[in-house]
Backbone bond lengths (Angstrom), bond angles and torsions (degrees), N, CA, C in turn:
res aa  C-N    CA-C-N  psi(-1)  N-CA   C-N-CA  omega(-1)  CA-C   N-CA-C  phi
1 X - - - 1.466 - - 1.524 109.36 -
2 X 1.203 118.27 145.49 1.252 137.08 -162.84 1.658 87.22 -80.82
3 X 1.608 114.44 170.54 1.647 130.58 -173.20 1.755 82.58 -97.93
4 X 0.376 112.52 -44.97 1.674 86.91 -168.72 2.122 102.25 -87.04
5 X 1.079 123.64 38.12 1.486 140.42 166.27 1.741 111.10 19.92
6 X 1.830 106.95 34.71 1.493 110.74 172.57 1.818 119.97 -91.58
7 X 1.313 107.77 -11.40 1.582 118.67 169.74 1.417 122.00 -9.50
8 X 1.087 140.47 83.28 1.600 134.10 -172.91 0.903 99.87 86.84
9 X 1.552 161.45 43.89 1.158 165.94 -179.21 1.657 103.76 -118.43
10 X 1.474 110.52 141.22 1.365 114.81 171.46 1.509 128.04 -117.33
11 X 1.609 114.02 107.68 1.570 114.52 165.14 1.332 116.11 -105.43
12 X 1.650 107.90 155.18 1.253 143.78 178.34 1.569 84.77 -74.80
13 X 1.468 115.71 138.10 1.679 95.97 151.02 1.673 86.15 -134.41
14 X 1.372 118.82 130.42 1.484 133.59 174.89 1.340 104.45 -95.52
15 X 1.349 104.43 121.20 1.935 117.08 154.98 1.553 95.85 91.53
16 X 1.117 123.14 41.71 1.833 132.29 128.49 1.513 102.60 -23.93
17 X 1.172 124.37 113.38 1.969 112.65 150.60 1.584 87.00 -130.82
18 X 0.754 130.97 -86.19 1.955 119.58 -157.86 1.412 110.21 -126.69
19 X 1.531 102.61 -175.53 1.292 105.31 -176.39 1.472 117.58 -55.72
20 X 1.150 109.82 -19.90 1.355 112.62 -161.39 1.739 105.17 -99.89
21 X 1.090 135.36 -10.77 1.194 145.96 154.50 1.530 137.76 -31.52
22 X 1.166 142.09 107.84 1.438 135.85 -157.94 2.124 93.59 -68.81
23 X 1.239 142.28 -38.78 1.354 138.68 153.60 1.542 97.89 -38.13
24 X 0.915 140.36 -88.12 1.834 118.62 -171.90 0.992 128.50 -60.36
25 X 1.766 129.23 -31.80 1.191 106.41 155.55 1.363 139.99 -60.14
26 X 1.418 116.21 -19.08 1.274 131.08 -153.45 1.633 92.44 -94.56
27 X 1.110 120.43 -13.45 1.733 127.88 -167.88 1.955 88.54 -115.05
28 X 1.132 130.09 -50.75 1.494 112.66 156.60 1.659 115.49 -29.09
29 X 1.277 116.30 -69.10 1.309 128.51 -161.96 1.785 98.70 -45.29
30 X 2.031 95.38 -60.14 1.704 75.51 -178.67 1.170 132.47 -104.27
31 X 1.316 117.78 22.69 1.484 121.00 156.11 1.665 117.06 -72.04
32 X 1.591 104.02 -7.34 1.625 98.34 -176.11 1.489 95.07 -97.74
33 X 1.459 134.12 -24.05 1.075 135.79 -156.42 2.224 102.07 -95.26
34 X 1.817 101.36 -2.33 0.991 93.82 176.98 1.561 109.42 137.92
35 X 1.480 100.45 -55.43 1.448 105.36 -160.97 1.492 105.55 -60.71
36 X 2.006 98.34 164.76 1.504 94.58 170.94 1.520 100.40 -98.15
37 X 1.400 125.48 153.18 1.203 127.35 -143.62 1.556 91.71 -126.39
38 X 1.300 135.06 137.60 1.770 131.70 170.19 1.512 96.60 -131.77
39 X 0.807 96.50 93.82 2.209 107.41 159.69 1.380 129.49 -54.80
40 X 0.979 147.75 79.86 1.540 150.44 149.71 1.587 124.57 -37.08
41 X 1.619 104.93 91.61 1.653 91.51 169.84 1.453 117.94 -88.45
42 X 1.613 106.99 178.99 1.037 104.64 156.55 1.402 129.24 -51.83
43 X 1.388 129.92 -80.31 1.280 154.53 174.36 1.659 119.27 -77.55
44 X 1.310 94.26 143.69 1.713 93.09 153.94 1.497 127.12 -57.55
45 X 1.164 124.84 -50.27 1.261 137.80 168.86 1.588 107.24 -48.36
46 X 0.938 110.48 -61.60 1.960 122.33 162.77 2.033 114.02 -29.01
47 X 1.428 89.17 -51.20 1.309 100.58 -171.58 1.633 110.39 -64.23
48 X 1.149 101.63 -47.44 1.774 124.19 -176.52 1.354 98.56 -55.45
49 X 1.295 131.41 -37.34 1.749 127.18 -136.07 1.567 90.52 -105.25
50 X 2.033 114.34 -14.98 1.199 104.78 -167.37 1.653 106.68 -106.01
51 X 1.562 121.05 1.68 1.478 151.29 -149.68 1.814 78.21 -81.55
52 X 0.924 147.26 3.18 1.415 129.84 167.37 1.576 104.33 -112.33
53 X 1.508 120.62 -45.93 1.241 137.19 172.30 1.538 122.98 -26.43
54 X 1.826 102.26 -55.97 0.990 116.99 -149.64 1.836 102.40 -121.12
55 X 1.097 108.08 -3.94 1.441 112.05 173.80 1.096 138.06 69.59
56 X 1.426 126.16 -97.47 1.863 150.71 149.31 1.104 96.32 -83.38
57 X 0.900 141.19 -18.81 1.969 126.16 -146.58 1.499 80.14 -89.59
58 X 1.938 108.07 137.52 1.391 105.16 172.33 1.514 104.05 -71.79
59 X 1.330 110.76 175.17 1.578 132.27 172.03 1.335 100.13 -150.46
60 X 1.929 112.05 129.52 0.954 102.52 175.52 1.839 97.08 -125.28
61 X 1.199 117.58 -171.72 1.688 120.72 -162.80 1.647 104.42 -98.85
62 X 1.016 139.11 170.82 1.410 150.57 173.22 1.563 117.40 -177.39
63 X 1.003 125.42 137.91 1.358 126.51 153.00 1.710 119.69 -145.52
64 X 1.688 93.12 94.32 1.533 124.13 -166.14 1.849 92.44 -36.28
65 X 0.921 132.33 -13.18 1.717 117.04 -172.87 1.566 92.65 -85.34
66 X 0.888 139.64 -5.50 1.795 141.37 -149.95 1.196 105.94 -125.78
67 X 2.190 122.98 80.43 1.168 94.27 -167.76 1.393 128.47 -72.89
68 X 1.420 124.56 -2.69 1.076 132.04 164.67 1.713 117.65 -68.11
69 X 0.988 117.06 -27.22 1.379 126.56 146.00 1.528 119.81 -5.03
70 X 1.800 85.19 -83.02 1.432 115.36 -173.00 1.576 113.17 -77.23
71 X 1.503 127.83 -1.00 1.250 120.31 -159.46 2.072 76.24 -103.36
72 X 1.295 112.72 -30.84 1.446 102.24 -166.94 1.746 111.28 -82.94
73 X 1.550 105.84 -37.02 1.213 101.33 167.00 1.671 120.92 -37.13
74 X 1.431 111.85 -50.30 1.196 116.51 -149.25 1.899 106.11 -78.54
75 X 1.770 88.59 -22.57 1.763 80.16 -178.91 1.601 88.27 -89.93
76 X 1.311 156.02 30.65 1.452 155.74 139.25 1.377 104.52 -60.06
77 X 1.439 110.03 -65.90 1.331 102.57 168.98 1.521 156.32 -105.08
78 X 1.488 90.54 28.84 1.604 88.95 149.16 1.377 108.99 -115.84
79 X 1.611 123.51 52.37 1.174 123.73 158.72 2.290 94.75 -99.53
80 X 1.220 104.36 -17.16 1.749 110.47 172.20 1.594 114.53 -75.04
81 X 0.877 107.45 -16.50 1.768 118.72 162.28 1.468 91.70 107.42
82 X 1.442 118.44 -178.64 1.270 130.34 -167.95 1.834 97.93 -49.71
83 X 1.686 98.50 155.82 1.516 106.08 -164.20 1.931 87.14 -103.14
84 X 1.339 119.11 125.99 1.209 109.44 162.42 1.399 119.72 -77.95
85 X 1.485 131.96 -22.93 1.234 142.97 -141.28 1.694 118.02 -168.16
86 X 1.223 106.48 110.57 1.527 111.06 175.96 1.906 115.49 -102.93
87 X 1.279 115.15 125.28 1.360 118.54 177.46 1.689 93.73 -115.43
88 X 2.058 92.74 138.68 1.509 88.42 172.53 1.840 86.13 -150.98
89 X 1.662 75.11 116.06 1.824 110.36 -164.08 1.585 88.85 -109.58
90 X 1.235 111.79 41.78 1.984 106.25 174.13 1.135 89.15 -111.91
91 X 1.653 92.11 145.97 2.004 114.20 152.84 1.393 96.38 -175.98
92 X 1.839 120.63 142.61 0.836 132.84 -161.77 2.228 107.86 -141.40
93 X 0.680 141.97 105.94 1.573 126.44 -176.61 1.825 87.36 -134.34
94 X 1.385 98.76 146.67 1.457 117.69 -178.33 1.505 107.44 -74.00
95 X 1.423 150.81 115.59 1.352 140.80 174.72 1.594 98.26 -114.09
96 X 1.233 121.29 16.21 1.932 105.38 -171.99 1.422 94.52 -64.32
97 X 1.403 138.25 -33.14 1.510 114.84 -158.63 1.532 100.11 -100.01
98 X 1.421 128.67 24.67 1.420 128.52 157.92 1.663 92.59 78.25
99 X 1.429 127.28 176.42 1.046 146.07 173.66 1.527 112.36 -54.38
100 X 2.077 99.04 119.68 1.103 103.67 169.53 1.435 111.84 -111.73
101 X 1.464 132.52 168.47 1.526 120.12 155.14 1.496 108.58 -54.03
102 X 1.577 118.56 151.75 1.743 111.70 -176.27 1.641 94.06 -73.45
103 X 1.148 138.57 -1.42 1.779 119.08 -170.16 1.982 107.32 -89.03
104 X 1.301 95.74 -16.25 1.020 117.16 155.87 1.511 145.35 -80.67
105 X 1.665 104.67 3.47 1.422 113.60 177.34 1.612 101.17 -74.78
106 X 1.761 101.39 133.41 1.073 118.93 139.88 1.541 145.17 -8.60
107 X 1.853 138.30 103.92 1.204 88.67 -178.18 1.655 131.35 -100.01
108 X 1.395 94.40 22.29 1.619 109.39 179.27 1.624 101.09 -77.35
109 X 1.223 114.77 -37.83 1.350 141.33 -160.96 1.617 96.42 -61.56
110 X 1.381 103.69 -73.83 1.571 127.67 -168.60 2.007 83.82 -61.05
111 X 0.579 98.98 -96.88 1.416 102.35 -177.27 1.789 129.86 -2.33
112 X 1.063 112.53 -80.93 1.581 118.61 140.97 1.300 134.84 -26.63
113 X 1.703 118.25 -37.36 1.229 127.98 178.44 1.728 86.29 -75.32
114 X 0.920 127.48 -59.12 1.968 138.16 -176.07 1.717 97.12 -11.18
115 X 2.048 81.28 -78.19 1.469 113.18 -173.11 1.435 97.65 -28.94
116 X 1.060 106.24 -76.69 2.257 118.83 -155.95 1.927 96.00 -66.16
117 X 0.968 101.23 -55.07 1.584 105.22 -166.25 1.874 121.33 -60.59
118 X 1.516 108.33 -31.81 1.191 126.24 -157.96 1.712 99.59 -137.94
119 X 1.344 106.87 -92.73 1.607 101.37 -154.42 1.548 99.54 -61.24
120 X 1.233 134.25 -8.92 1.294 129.93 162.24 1.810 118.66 -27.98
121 X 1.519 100.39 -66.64 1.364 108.11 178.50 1.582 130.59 -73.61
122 X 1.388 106.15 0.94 1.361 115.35 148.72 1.568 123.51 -71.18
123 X 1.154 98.07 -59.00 1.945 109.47 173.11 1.630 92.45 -48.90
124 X 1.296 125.55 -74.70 1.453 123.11 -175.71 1.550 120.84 -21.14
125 X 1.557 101.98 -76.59 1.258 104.76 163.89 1.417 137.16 -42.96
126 X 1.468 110.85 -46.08 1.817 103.41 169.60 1.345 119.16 -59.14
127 X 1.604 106.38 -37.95 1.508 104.88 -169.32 1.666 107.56 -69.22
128 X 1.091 110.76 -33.22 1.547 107.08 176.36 1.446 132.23 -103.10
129 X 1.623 96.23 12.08 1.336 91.49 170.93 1.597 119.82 -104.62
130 X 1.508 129.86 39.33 1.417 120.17 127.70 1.574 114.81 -100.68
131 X 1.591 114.52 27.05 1.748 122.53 153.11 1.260 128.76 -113.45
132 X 1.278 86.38 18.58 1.463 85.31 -168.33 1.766 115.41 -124.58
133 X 1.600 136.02 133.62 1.029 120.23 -167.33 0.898 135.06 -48.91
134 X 1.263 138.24 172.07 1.887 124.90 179.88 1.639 114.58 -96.83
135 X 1.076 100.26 23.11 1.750 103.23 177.74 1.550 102.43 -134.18
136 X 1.325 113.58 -5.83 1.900 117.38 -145.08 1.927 88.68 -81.37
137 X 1.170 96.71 -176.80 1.672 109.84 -151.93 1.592 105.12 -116.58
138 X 1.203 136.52 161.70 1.497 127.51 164.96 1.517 113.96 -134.75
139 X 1.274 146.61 120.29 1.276 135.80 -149.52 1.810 104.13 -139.68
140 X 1.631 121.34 113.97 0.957 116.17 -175.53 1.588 110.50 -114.65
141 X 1.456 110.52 151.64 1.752 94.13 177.82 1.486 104.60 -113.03
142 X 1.572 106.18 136.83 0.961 128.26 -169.60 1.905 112.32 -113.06
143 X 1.216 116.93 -145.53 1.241 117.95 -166.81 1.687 93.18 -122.51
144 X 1.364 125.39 169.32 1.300 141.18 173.71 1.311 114.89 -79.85
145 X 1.247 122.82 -54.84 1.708 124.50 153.70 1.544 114.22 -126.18
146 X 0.981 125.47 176.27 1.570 143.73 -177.33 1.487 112.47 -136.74
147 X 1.149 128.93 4.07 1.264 128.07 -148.71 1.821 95.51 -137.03
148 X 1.404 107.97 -12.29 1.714 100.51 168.84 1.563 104.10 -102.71
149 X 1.030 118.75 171.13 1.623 111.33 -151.96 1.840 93.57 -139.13
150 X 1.487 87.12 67.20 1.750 96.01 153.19 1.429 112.17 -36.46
151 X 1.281 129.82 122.21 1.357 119.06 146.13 1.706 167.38 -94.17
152 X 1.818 72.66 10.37 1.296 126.87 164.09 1.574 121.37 -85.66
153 X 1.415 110.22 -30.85 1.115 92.44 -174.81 2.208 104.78 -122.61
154 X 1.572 96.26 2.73 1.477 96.96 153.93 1.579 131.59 46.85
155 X 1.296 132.88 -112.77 1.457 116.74 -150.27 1.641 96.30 -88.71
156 X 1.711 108.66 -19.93 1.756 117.64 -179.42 1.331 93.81 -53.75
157 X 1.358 145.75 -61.94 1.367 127.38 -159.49 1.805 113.85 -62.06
158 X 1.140 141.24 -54.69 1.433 128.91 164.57 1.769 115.17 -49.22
159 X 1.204 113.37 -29.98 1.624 111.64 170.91 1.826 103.81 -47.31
160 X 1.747 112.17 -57.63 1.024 109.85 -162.47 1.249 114.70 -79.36
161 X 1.411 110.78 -3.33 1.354 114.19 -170.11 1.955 111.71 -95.72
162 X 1.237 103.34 -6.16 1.571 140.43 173.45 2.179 99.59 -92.17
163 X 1.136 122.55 -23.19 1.597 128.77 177.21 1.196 100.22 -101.50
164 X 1.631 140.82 -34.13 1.243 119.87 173.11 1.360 119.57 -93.01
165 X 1.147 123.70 1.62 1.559 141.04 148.65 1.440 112.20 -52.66
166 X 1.550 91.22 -55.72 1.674 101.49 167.42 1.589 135.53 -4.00
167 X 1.840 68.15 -96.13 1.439 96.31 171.52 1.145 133.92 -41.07
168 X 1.738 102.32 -40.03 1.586 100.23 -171.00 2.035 104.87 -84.63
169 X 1.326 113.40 -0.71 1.361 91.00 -177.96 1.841 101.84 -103.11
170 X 1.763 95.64 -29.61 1.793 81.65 169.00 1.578 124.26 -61.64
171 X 1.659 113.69 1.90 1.871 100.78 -168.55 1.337 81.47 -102.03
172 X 1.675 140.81 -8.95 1.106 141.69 -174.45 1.445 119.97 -64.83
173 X 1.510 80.35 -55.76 1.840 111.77 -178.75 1.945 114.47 -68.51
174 X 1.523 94.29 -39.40 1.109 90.85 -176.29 2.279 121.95 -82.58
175 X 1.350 78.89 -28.96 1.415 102.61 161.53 1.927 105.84 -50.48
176 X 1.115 134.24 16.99 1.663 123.30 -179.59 1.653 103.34 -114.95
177 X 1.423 106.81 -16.55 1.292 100.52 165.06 1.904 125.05 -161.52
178 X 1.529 88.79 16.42 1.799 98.49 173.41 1.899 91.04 -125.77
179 X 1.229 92.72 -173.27 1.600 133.35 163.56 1.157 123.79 -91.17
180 X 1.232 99.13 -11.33 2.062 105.55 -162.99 1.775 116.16 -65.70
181 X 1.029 92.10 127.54 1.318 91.32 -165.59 1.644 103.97 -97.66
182 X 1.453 111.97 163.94 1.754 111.11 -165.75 1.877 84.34 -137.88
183 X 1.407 111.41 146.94 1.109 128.64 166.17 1.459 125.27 -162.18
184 X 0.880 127.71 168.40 1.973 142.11 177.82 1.353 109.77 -127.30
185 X 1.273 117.52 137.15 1.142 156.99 124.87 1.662 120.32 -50.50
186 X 1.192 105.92 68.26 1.853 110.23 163.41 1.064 122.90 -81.95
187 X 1.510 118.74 87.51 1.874 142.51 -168.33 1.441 81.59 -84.30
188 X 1.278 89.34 155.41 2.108 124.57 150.31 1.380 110.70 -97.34
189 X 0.946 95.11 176.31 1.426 97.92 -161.17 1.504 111.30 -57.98
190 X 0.928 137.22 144.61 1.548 155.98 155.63 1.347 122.29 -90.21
191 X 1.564 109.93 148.53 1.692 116.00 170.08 1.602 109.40 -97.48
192 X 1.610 107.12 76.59 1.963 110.54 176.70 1.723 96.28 -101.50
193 X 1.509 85.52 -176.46 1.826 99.60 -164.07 1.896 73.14 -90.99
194 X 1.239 140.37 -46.66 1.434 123.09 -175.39 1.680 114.93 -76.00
195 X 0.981 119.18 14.65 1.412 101.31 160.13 1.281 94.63 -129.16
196 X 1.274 132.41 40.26 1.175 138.54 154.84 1.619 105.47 -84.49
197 X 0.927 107.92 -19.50 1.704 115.29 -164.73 1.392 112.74 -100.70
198 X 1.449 105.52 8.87 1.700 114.79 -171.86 1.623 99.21 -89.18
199 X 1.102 153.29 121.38 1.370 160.19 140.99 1.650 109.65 -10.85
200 X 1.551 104.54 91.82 1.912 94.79 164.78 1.652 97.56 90.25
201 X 1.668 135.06 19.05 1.346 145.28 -152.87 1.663 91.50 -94.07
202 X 1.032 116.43 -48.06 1.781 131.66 -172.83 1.172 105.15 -53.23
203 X 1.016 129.59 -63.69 1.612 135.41 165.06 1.519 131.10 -38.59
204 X 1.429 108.17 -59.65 1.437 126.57 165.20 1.821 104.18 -64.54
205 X 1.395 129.14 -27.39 1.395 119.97 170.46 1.540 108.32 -62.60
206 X 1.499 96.52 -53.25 1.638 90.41 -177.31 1.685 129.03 -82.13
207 X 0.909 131.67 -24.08 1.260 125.18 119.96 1.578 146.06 -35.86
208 X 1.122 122.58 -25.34 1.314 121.19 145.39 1.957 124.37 -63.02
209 X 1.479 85.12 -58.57 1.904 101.89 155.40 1.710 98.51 -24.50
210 X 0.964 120.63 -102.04 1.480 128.19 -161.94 1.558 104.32 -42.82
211 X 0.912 123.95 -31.01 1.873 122.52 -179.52 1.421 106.79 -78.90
212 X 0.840 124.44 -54.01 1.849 120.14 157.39 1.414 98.49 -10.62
213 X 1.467 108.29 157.54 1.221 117.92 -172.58 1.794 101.66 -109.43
214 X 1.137 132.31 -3.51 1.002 150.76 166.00 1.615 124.77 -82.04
215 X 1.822 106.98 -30.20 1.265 113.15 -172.46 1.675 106.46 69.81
216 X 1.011 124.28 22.49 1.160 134.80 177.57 2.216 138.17 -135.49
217 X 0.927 103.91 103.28 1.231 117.35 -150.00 1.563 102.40 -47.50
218 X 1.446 109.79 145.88 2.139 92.57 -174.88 1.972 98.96 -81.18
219 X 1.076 66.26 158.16 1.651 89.73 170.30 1.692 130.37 -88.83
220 X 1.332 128.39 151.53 1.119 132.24 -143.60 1.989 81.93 -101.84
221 X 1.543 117.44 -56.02 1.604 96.93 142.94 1.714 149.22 -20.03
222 X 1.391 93.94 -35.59 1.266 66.30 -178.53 1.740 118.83 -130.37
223 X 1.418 97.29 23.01 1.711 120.84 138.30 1.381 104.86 -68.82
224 X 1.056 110.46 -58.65 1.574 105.37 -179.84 1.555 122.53 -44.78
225 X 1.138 119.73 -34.67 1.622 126.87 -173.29 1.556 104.50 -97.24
226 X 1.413 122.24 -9.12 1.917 130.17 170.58 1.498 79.98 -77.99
227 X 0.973 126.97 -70.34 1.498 122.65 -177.75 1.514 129.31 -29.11
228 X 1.120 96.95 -71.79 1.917 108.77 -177.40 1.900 84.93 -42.33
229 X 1.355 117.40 -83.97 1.376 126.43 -155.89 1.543 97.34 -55.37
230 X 1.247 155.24 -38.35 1.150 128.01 176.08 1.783 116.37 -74.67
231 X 1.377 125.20 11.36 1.321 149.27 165.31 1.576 103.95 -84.20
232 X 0.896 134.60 -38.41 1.899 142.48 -118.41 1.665 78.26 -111.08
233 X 1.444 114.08 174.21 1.392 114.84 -174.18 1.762 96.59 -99.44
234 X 1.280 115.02 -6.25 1.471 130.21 -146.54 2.292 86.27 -85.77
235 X 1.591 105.72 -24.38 1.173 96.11 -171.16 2.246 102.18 -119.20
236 X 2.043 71.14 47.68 2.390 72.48 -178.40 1.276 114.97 -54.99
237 X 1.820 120.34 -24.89 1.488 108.81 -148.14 1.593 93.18 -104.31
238 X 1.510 129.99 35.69 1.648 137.50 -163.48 1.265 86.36 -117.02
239 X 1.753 149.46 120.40 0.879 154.91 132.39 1.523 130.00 -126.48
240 X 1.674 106.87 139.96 1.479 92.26 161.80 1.706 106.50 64.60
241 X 1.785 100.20 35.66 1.213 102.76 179.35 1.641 112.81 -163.64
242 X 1.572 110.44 151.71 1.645 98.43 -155.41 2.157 85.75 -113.18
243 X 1.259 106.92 137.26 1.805 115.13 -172.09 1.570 96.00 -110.66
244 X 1.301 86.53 102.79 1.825 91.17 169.75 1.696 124.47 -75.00
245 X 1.187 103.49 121.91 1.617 125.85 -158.08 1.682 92.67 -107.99
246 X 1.728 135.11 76.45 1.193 120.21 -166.53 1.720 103.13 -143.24
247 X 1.487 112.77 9.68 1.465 105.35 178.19 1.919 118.52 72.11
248 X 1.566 88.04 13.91 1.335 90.52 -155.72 1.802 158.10 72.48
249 X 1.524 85.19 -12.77 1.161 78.32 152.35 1.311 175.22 73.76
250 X 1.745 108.87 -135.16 1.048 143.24 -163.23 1.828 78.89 -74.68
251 X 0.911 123.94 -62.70 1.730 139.12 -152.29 1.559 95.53 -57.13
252 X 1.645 127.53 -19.45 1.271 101.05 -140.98 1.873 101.87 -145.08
253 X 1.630 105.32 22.96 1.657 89.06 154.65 1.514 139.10 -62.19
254 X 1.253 121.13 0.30 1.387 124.21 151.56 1.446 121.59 -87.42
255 X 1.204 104.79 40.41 1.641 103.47 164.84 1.408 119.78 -80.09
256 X 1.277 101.90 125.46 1.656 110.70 -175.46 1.599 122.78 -37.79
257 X 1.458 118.08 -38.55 1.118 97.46 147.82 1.212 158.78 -123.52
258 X 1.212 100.39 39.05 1.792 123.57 152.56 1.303 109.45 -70.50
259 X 1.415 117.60 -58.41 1.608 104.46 168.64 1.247 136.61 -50.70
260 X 1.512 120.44 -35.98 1.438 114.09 149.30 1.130 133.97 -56.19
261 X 1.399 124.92 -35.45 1.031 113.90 173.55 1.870 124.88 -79.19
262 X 1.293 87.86 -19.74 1.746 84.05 179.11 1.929 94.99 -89.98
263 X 0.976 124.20 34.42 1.741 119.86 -173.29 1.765 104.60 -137.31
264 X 1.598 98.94 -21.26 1.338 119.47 -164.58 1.942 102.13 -56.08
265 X 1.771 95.77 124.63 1.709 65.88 -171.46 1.902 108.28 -101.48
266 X 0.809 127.52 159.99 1.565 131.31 -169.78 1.401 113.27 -80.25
C-alpha cells in the first residue's frame, strides 16, 4: 500500500480542462498514488479535446449550472462504486468587459460566478453523498487570502470567501451522520490557461513570484499534492479547514527588496 493509503480508492475529480489545470494535476497525483481516478468536464467538446490527455481514465460531462446536470452526473458515478473522494476544481467569473471597479460588479455577473464557483459544491455534495463513502474526503481549491483586495481580480475574491465558509458548514452538516471530511486548498497564484483570462493577471503573477520567500513562483504540482493528501486517510484528523499552499508569501511583503524597489526613485 501506497503512504498516502488511496490504492483502489475512488475520486470524482470536477473541472479537468488541460494539462495545465489544478483538476489534472490533482487526478495525476492520485492515479500515481493508486487511486482510480473519474474526471468531470465541463463540456462535451471539453471531454473530446482531453480524450488524448487522459487516455483510459473515464471522463464523464457536467455543467454545474444544470441542476439536472448534476442529478445525472451523480447516478454516472455511482455506477464506479462507492466515491472515496470528491475534488471540486470549478471557478468561473465573467472578465469579457476587462477590468471593472468591484462597486461596479454586475449582478448577473456576481451571481453566476456564486452559482459555478461556490454553491456548486453544495449541489455536488448532496447529490453524491448517498455515493459516497462514510469516511471519504471532499477537497475544494480556493484562494490564499480573500481579505487583500486584488483589483484585478475583484468580485472572485468574496466568491471564494463565500467557498471557504462553505466548507466549514458542509463538514458541519455532514458531520450529523458520516465521517466525510470537507477541506480547501488556499493556492497563490498559479500559471493556468484560466487565470490567464483575469485582466492585468501576468503582472500580479510575477510580482507575487518575488514575494514568495523562495523567489519562486508556486506550482500547479504542488496544490495538486495538498490535495491528494488532504483526500488520503493519512490526513483524517484535517477538517473544516482551508491549508494555505502560497510559498509563503503571505508572511513576506516586506521583503527588502520589494521595498526598494517599490521606493526606488527614478
Amino acid at each position: 500500500m501506497s503512504f498516502l493509503g488511496l490504492d483502489g480508492k475512488t475520486v470524482a475529480v470536477f473541472g479537468v480542462a488541460n494539462k495545465k489545470s489544478v483538476g489534472y494535476q490533482t487526478g495525476r497525483v492520485l492515479a500515481e498514488a493508486g487511486a482510480k481516478v473519474v474526471y468531470v468536464a465541463h463540456t462535451e467538446a471539453r471531454r473530446a479535446e482531453l480524450s488524448r490527455l487522459l487516455g483510459d481514465a473515464p471522463c464523464l460531462v457536467c455543467d454545474v449550472e444544470d441542476p439536472e446536470q448534476i442529478r445525472r452526473v451523480a447516478g454516472e458515478l455511482a455506477e464506479h462504486g462507492p466515491l472515496h473522494g470528491l475534488v471540486h476544481s470549478i471557478a468561473f467569473a465573467n472578465y469579457s468587459e476587462g477590468f471593472k471597479p468591484f462597486h461596479e460588479t454586475g449582478r448577473q455577473d456576481f451571481l453566476q460566478a456564486m452559482q459555478i464557483s461556490c454553491h456548486s459544491l453544495v449541489e455536488l455534495s448532496n447529490a453524491l453523498k448517498p455515493h459516497m463513502a462514510p469516511d471519504g474526503a471532499v477537497v475544494t481549491i480556493s484562494i490564499s487570502t480573500t481579505t487583500m483586495a486584488a483589483e484585478n481580480y475583484g468580485y472572485m475574491a468574496p466568491v471564494k470567501a463565500a467557498l471557504d465558509s462553505t466548507v466549514v458548514f458542509l463538514a458541519k452538516s455532514f458531520s450529523a451522520d458520516t465521517r466525510i471530511r470537507f477541506n480547501a486548498v488556499a493556492a497563490g497564484l498559479l500559471k493556468t490557461a484560466s487565470s490567464a483570462g483575469i485582466p492585468g493577471y501576468v503582472d500580479s503573477y510575477l510580482f507575487a513570484e518575488q514575494a514568495t520567500l523562495r523567489k519562486q513562483g508556486l506550482s500547479t504540482q504542488e496544490v495538486a499534492n495538498t490535495a491528494a493528501f488532504l483526500l488520503s486517510p493519512r490526513a483524517s484528523g484535517i477538517n473544516a479547514q482551508r491549508v494555505v499552499v502560497d510559498a509563503g508569501m503571505a508572511c513576506n511583503y516586506f521583503d527588502a527588496e520589494l521595498v526598494r524597489a517599490a521606493t526606488r526613485k527614478s
